[in-house]
C-alpha positions as CSV (number, residue, x, y, z in Angstrom):
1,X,46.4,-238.4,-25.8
2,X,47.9,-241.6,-23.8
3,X,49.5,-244.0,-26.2
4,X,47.0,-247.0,-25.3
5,X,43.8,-245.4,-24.8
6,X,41.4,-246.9,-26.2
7,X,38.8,-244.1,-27.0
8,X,41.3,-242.5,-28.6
9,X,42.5,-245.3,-31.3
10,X,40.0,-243.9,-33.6
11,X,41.5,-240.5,-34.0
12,X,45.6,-241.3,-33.7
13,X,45.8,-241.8,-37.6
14,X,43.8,-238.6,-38.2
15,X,46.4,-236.7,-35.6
16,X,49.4,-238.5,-37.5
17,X,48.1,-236.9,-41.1
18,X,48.0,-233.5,-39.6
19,X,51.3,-233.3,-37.9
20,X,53.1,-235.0,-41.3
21,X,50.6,-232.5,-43.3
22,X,51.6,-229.2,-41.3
23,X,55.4,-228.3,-40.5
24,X,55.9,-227.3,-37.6
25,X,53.3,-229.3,-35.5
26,X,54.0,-231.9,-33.2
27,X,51.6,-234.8,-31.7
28,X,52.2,-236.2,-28.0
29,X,51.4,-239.2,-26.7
30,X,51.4,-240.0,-23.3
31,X,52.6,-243.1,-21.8
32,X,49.4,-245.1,-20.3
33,X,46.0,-245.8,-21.0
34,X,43.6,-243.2,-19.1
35,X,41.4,-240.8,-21.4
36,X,41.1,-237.6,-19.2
37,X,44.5,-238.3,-17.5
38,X,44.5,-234.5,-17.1
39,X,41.5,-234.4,-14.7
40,X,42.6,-234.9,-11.3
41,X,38.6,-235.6,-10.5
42,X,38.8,-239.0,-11.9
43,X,40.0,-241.9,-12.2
44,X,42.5,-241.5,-15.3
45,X,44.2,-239.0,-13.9
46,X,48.1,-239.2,-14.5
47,X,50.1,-236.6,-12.2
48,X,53.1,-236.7,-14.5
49,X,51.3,-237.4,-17.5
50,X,49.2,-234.0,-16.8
51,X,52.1,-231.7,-15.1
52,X,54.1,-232.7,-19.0
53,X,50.8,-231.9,-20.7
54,X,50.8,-228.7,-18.3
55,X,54.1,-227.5,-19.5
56,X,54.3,-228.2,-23.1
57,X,50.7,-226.2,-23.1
58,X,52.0,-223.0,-21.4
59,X,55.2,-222.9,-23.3
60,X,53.0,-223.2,-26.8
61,X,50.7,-220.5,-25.6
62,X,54.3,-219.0,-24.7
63,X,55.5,-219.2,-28.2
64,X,52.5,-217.8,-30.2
65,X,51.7,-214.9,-27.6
């Protein structure tokens, strides 16, 4: 999620709990605003934002294949 968005306020303290619950677990926010900054359809969309999202996802699925 981006650091400032706002639809995601809610769930940042509930994303905080797990990662201090669970070793081994990490939460990363984004720099900006945008909700779906991943989409490059809309308006949120963050090119460096999503190509970091990209690579931290591939190297995860990486890691547990």
């Amino acid at each position: 999620m981006m650091e400032n968005d706002e639809w995601a306020e809610e769930d940042l303290p509930a994303a905080r709990e797990l990662v201090e619950a669970n070793d081994g677990t990490e939460l990363f926010l984004y720099p900006g605003d945008g909700h779906l900054f991943a989409d490059s359809s809309l308006p949120d969309y963050d090119e460096s934002a999503a190509a970091l999202l990209e690579h931290r996802v591939l190297a995860f699925l990486d890691a547990v294949a």
